[in-house]
C-alpha positions as CSV (number, residue, x, y, z in Angstrom):
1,X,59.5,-118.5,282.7
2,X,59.5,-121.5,280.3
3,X,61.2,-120.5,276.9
4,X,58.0,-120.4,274.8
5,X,56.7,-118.2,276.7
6,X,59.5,-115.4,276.0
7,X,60.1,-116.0,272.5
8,X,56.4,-115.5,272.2
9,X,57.0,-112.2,274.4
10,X,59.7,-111.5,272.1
11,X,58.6,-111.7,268.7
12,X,55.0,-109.7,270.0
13,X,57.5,-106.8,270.7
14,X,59.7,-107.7,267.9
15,X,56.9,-106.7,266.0
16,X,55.6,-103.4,267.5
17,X,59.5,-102.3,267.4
18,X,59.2,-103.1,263.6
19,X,55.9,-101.4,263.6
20,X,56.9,-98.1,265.7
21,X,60.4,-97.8,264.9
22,X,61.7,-97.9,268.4
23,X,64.1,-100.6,270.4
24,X,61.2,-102.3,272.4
25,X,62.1,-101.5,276.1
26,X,59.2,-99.2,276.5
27,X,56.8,-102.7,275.7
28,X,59.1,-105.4,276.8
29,X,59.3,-103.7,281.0
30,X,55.7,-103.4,281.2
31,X,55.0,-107.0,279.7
32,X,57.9,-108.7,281.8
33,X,56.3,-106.9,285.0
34,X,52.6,-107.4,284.6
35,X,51.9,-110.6,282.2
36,X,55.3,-112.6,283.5
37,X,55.4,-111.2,287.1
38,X,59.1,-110.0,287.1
39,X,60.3,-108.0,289.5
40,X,61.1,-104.2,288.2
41,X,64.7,-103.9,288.6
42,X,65.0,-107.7,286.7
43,X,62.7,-106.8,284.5
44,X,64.6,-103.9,283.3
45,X,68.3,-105.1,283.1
46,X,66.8,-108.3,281.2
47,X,65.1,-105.5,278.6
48,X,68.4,-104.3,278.1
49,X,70.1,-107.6,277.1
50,X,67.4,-107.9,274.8
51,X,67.5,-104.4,273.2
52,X,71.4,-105.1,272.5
53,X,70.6,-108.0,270.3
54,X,67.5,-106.2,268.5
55,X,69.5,-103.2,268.4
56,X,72.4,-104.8,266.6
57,X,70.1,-106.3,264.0
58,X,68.5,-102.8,263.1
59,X,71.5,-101.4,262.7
60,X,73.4,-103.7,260.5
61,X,70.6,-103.5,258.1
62,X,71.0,-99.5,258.1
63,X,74.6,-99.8,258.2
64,X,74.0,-101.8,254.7
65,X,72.0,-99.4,253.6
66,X,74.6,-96.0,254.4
67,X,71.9,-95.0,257.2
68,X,74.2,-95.3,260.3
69,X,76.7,-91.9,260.5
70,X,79.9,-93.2,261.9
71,X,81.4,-90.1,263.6
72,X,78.3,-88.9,265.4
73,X,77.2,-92.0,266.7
74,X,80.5,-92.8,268.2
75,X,80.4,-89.4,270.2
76,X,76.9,-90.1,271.3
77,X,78.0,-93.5,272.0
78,X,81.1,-92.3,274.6
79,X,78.2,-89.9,276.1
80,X,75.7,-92.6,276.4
81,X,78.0,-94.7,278.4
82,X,78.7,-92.4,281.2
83,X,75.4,-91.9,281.4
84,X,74.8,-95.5,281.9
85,X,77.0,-95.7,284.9
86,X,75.0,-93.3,286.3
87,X,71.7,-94.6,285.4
88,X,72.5,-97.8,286.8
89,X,73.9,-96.7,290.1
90,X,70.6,-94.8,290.4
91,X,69.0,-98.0,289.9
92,X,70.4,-99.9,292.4
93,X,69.8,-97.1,295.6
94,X,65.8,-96.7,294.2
95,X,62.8,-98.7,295.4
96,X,60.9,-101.1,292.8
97,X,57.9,-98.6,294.1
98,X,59.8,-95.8,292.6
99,X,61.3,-97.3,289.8
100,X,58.4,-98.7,288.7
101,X,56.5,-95.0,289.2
102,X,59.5,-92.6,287.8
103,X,59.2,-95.6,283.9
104,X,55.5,-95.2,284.5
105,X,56.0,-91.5,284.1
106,X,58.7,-91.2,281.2
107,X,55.5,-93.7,279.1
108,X,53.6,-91.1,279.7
109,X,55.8,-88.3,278.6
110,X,56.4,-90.9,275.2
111,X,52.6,-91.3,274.9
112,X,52.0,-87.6,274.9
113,X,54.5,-87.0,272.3
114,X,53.5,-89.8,269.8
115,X,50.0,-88.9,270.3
116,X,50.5,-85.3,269.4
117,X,53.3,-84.8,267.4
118,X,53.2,-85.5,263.7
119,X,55.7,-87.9,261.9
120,X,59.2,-86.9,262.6
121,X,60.6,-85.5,259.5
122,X,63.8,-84.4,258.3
123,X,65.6,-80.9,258.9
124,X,68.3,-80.6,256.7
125,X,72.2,-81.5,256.0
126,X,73.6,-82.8,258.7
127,X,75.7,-80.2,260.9
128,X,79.4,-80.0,261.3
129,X,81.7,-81.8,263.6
130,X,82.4,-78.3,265.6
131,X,83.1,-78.1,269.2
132,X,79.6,-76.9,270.1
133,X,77.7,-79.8,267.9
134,X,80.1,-82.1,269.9
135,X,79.0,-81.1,272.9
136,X,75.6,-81.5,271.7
137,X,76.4,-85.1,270.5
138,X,77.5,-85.8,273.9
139,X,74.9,-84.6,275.9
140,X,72.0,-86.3,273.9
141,X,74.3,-89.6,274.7
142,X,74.5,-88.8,278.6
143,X,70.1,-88.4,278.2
144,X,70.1,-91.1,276.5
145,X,72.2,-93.4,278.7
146,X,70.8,-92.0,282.1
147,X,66.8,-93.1,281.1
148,X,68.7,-96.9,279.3
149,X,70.1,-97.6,282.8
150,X,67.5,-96.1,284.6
151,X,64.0,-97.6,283.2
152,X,65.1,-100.2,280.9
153,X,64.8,-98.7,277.8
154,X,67.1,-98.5,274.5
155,X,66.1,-94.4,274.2
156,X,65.1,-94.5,270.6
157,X,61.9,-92.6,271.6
158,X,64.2,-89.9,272.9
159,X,67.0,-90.2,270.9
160,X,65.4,-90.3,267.0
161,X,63.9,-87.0,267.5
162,X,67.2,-85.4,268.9
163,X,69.1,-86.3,265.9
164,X,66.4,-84.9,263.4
165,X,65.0,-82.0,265.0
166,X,68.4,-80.9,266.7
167,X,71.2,-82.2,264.3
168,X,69.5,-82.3,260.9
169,X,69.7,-85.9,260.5
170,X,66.9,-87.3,257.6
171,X,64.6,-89.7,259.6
172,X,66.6,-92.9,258.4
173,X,69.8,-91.5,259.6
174,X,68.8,-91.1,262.6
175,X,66.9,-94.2,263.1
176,X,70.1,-96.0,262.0
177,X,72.6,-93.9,263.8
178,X,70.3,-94.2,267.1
179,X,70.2,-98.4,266.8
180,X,74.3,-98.0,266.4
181,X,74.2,-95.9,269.7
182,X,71.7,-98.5,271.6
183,X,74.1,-101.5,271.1
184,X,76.8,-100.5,273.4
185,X,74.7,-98.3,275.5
186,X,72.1,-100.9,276.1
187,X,75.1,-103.6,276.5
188,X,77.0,-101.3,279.4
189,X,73.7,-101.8,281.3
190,X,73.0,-104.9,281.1
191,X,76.2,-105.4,282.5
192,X,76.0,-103.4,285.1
193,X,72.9,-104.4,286.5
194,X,74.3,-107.7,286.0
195,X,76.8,-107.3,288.3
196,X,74.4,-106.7,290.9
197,X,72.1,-109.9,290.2
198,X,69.4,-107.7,288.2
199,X,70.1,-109.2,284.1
200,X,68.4,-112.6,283.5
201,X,70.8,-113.0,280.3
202,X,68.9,-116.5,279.2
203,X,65.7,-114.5,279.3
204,X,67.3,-111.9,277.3
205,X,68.8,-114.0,274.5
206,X,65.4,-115.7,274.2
207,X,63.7,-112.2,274.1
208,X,66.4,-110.8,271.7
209,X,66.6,-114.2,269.5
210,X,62.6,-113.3,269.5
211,X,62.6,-109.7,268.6
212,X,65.1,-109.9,265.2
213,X,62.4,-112.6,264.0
214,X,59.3,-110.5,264.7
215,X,61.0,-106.7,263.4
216,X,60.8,-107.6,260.1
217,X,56.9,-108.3,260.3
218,X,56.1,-105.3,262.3
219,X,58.2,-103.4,259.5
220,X,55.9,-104.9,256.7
221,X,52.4,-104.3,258.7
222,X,53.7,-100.6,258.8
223,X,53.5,-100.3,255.4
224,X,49.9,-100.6,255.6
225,X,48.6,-98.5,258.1
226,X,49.3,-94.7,258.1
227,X,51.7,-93.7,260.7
228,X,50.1,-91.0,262.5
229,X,47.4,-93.7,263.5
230,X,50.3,-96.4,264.6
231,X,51.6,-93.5,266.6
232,X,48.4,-92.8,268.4
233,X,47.8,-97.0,269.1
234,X,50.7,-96.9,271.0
235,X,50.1,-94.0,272.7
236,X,47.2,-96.0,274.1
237,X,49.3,-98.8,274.9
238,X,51.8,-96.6,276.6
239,X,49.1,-95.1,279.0
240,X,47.1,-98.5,279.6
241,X,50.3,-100.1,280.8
242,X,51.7,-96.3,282.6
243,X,48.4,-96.9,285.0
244,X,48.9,-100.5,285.3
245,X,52.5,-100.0,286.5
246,X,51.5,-97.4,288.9
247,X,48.3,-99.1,290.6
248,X,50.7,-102.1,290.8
249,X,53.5,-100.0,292.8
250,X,50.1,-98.6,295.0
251,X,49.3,-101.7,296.2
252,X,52.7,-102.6,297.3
């Protein structure tokens, strides 16, 4: 894959990450699989050294801004890794038939709930550092790791929603917060795929490099176009490429 070609790749998703307000992985899989003809497991560890770079972007900028809560995100953080581990274990003992089926499926799940959900909004102060929230913080990071590792993506999709809904974080918070979270979840996977010949870190840097370029675009389009409607595009997408993946692992 020449380098043209994937800081093309990159800035397209750059953009719908800017766009959507999520980390990329759930576009960048699909498009590595289908348009560049990686192989699933590659395909997914690369996603992740891209999402680390993308991730880290998005959250300085709502660090600058006061968006990124410290405490909580290192909890969720500490969860997210273990889950990691896990998720790339997982990885390693599945077929690219399965794989590719079980990240078709979690799209779909996505899809479903962009398409039918409203606009995440906020739900009030933010909750107390008690044992129980704790536990809470922890668990969303161990959800959050397991599907990073397992199909490549940074968990955004999961992990935004969490925080508002379930924590009482205001949408930017949690947006912020969740970007923090990504960069050392999505970096712990990377490298552990790596380990067993999965991450094509040059094609991630070129992706990554790609992505910080095109967020800021996708971020001005969005002004333009009501969210409920960008939410229900992608939910398209999602399915479109969910069926592609799956009649691709059929044939195999």
């Amino acid at each position: 894959m020449s380098i043209p070609r994937l800081g093309a790749a990159g800035v397209a998703v750059g953009v719908l990450s800017g766009l959507l307000g999520i980390g990329g992985g759930v576009v960048l899989v699909p498009l590595l699989v289908l348009l560049m003809g990686m192989a699933q497991k590659r395909a997914q560890a690369t996603s992740l050294a891209a999402i680390t770079l993308t991730a880290l972007a998005g959250a300085i900028s709502y660090g600058v801004a006061g968006d990124v809560v410290l405490v909580p995100a290192l909890v969720v953080a500490a969860g997210g890794i273990v889950g990691t581990l896990v998720g790339a274990e997982l990885v390693h003992r599945m077929s690219e038939r399965t794989l590719r089926i079980v990240f078709a499926a979690v799209m779909v799940v996505v899809a479903v709930r962009m398409a039918l959900a409203p606009p995440v909004e906020g739900a009030g102060e933010l909750a107390h550092l008690d044992p129980p929230v704790l536990v809470g913080y922890v668990g969303a990071g161990l959800l959050m790791g397991l599907l990073s590792a397992l199909v490549g993506i940074g968990g955004g999709v999961v992990m935004v929603p969490l925080l508002v809904l379930g924590f009482g974080f205001s949408p930017h918070e949690a947006q912020g917060t969740s970007l923090a979270v990504m960069v050392p979840v999505s970096l712990m996977g990377a490298w552990r795929h790596a380990r067993r010949g999965y991450t094509d870190w040059r094609a991630g840097l070129v992706l990554g490099l790609g992505g910080v370029l095109g967020a800021p675009l996708g971020a001005l389009l969005a002004q333009a176009v009501p969210e409920v409607w960008l939410q229900r595009l992608f939910a398209v997408l999602l399915v479109y490429s969910a069926v592609q993946l799956v009649l691709k692992a059929r044939k195999r």
